[in-house]
VMD Tcl script that builds the backbone (N, CA, C; Angstrom):
set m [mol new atoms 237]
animate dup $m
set s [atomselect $m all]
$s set {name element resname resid chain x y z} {
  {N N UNK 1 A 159.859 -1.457 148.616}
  {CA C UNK 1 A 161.023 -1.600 149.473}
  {C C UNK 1 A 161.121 -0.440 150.457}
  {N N UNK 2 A 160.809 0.924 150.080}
  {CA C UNK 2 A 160.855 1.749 150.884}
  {C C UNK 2 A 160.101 2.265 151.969}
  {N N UNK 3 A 158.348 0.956 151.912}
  {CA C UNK 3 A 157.258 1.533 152.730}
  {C C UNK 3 A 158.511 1.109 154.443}
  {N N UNK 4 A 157.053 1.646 154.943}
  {CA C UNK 4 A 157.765 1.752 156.501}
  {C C UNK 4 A 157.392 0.668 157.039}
  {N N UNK 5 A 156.837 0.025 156.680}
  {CA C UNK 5 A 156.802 -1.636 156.908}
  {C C UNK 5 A 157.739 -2.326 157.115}
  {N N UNK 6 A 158.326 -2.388 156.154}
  {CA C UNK 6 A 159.396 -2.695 155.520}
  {C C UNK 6 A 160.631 -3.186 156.518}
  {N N UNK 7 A 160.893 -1.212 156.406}
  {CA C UNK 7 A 162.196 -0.921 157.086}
  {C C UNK 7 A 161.695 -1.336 159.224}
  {N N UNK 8 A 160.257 -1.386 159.094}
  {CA C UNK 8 A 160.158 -1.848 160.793}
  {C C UNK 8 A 160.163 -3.205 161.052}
  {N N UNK 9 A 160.055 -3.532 160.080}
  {CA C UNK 9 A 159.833 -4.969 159.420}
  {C C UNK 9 A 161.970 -5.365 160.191}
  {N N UNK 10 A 162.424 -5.143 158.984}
  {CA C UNK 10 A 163.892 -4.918 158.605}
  {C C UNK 10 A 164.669 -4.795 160.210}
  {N N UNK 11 A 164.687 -3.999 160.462}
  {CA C UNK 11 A 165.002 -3.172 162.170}
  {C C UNK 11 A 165.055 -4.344 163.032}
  {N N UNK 12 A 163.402 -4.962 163.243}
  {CA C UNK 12 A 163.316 -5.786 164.064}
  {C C UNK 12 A 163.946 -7.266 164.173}
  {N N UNK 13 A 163.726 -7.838 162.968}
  {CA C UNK 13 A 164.698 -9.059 162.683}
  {C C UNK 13 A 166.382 -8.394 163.042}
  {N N UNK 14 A 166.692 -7.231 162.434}
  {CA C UNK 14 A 168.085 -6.971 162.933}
  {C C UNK 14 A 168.722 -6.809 164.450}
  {N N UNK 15 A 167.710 -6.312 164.851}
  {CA C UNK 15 A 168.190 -6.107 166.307}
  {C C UNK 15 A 168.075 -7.827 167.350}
  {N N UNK 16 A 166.750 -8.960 166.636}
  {CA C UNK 16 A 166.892 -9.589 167.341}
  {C C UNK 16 A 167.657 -10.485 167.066}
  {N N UNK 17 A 168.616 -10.747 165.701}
  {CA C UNK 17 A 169.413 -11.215 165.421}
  {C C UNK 17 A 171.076 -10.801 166.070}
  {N N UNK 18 A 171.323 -9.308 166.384}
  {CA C UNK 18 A 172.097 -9.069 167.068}
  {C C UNK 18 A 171.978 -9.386 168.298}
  {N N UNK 19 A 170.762 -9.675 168.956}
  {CA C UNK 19 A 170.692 -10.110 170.285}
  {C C UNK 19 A 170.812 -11.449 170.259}
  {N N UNK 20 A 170.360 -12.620 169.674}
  {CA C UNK 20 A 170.220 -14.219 169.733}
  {C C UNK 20 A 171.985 -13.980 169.436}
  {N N UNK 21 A 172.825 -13.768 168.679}
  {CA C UNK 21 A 174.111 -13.960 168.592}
  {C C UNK 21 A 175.182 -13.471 169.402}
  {N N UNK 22 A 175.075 -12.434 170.467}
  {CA C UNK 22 A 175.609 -12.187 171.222}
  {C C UNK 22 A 174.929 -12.860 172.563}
  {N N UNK 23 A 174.338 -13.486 172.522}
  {CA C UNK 23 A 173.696 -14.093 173.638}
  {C C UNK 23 A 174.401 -15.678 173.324}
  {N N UNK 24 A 174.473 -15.821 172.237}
  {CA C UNK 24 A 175.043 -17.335 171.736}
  {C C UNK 24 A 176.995 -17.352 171.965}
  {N N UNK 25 A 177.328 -15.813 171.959}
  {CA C UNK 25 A 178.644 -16.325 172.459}
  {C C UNK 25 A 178.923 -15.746 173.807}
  {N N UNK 26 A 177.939 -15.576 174.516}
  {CA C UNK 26 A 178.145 -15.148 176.091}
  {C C UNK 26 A 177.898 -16.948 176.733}
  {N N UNK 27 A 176.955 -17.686 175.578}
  {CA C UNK 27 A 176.546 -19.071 175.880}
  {C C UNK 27 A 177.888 -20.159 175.691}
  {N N UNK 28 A 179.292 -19.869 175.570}
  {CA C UNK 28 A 179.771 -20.457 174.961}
  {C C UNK 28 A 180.808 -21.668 176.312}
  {N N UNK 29 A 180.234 -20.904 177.369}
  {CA C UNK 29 A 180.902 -21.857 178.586}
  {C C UNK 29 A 182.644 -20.745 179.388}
  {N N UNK 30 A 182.717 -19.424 178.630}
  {CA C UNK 30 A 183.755 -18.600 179.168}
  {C C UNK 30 A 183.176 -17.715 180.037}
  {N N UNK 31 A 183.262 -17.017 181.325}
  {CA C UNK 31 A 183.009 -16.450 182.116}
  {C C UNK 31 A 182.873 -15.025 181.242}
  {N N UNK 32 A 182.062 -14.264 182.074}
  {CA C UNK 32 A 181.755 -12.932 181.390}
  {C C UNK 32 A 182.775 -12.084 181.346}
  {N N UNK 33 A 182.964 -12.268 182.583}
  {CA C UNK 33 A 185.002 -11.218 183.034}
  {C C UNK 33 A 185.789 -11.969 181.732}
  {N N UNK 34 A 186.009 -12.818 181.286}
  {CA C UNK 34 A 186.444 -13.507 180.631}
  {C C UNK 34 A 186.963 -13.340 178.767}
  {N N UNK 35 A 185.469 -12.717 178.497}
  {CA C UNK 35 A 184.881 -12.933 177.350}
  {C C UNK 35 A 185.775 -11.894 176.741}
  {N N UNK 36 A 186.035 -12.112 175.204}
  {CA C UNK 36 A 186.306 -11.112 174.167}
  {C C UNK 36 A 185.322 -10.696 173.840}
  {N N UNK 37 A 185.305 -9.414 174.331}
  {CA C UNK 37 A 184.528 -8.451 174.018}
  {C C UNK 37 A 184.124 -7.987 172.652}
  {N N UNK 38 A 185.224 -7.648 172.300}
  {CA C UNK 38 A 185.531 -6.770 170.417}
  {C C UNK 38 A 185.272 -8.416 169.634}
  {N N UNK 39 A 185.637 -9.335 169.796}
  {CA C UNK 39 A 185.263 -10.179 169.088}
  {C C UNK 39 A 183.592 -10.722 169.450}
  {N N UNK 40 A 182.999 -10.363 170.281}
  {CA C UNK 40 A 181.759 -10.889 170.930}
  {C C UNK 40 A 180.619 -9.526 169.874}
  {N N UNK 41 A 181.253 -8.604 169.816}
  {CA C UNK 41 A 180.060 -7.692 168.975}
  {C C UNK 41 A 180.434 -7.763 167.609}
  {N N UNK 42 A 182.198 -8.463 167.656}
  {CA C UNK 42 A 182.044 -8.441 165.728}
  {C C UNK 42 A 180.736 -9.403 165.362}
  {N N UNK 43 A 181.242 -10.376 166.137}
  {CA C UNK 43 A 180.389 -11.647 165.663}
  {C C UNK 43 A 178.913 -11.637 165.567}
  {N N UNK 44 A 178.314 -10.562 166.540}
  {CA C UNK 44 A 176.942 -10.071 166.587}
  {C C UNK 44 A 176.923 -8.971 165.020}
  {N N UNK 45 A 177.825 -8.406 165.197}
  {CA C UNK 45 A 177.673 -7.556 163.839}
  {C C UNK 45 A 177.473 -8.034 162.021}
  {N N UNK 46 A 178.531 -8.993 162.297}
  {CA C UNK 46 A 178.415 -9.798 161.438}
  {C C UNK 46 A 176.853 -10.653 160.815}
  {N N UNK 47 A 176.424 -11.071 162.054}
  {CA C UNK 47 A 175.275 -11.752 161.960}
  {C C UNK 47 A 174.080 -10.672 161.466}
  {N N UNK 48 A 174.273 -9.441 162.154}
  {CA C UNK 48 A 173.263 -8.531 162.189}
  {C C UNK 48 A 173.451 -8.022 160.859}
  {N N UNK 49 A 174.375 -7.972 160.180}
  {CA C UNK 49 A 174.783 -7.437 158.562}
  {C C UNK 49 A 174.183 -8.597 157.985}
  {N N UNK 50 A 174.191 -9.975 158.027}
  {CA C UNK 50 A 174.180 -10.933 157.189}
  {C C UNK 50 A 172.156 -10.659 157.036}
  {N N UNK 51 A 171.693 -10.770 158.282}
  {CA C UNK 51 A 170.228 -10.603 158.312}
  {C C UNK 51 A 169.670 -9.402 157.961}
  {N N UNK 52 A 170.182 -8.154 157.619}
  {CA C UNK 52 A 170.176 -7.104 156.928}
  {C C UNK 52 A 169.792 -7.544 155.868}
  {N N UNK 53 A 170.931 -8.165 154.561}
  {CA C UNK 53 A 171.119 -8.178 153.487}
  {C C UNK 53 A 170.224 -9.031 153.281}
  {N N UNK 54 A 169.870 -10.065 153.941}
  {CA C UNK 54 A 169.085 -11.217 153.802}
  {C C UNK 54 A 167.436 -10.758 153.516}
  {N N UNK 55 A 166.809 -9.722 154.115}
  {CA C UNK 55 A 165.856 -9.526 154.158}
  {C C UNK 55 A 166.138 -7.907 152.650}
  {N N UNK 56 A 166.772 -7.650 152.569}
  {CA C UNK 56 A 167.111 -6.760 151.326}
  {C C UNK 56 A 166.856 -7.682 150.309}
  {N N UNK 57 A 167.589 -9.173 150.336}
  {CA C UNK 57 A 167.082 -9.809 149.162}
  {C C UNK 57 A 165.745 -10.358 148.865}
  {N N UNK 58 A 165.265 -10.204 149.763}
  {CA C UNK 58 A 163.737 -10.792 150.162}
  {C C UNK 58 A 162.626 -10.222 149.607}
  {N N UNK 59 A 163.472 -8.988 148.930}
  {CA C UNK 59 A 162.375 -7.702 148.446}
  {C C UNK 59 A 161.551 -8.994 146.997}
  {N N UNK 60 A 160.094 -8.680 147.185}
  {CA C UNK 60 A 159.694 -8.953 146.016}
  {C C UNK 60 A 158.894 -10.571 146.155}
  {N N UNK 61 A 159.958 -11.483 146.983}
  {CA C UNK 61 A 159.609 -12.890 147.446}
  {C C UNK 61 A 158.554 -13.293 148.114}
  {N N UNK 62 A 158.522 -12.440 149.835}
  {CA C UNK 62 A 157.456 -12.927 150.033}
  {C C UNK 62 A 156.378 -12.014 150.077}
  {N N UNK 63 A 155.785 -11.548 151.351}
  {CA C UNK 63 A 154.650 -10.736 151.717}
  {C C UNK 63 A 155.091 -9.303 150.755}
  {N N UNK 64 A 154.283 -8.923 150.457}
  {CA C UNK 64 A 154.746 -7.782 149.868}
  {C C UNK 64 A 154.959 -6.563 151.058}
  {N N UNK 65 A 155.709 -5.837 150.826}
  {CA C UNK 65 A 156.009 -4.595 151.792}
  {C C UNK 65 A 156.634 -5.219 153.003}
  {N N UNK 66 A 156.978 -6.223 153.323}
  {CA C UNK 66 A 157.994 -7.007 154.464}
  {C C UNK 66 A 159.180 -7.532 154.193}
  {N N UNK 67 A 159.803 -7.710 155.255}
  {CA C UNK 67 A 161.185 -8.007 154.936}
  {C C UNK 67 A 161.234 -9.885 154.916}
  {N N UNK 68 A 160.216 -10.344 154.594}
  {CA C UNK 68 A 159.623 -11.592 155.244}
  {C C UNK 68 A 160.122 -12.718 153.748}
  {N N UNK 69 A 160.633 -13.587 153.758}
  {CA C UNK 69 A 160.652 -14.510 152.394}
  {C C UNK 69 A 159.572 -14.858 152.275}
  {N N UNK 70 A 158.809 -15.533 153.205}
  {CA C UNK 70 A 158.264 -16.892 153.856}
  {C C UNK 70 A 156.644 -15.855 153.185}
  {N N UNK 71 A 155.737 -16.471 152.538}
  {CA C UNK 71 A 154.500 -15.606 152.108}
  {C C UNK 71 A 153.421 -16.306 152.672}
  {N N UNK 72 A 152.207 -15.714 153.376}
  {CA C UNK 72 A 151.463 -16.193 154.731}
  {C C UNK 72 A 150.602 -17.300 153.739}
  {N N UNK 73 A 150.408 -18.512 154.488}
  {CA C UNK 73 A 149.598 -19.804 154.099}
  {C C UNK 73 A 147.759 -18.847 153.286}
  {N N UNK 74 A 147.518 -19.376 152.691}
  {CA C UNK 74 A 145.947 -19.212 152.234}
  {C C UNK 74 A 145.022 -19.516 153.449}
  {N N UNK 75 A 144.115 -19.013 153.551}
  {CA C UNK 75 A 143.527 -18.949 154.695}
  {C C UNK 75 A 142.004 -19.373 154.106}
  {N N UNK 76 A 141.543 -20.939 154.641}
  {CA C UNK 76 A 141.156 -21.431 154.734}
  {C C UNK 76 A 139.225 -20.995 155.072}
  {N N UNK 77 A 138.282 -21.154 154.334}
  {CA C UNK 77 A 136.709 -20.785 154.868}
  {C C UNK 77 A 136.076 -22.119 156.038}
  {N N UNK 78 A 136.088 -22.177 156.960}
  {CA C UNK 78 A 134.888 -22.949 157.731}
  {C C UNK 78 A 133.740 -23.566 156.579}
  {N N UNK 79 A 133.282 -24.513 156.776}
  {CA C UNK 79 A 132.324 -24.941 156.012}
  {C C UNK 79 A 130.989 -25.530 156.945}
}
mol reanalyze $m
mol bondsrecalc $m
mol representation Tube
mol addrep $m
């Protein structure tokens, strides 16, 4: 859990999860002048905590040393 994999692993899903969700309520049809702000980064925060924890639980599941569930397909020989 602690290699640096891991945590770059970890980082990256977080940050692009804070970005796809604040991009999803700038998408919501309200003008930018418009927008709730403080509610526009809870909601990114929120998301970005949820995908945190998500990949914390992940420890062990998939790839080892990643924040990854999902464990890479068997890789196949040419014949």
């Amino acid at each position: 859990m602690l290699s640096k994999a891991f945590w770059k692993d970890l980082a990256e899903r977080a940050i692009k999860t804070f970005a796809q969700a604040l991009l999803a309520v700038l998408a919501v049809g309200v003008p930018i002048w418009d927008l709730d702000w403080a509610s526009a980064m809870g909601i990114a925060a929120t998301a970005t905590l949820i995908s945190v924890l998500s990949s914390v639980a992940s420890i062990g599941v998939g790839v080892q040393g990643t924040a990854s569930v999902v464990s890479l397909p068997a890789r196949h020989r040419k014949e």
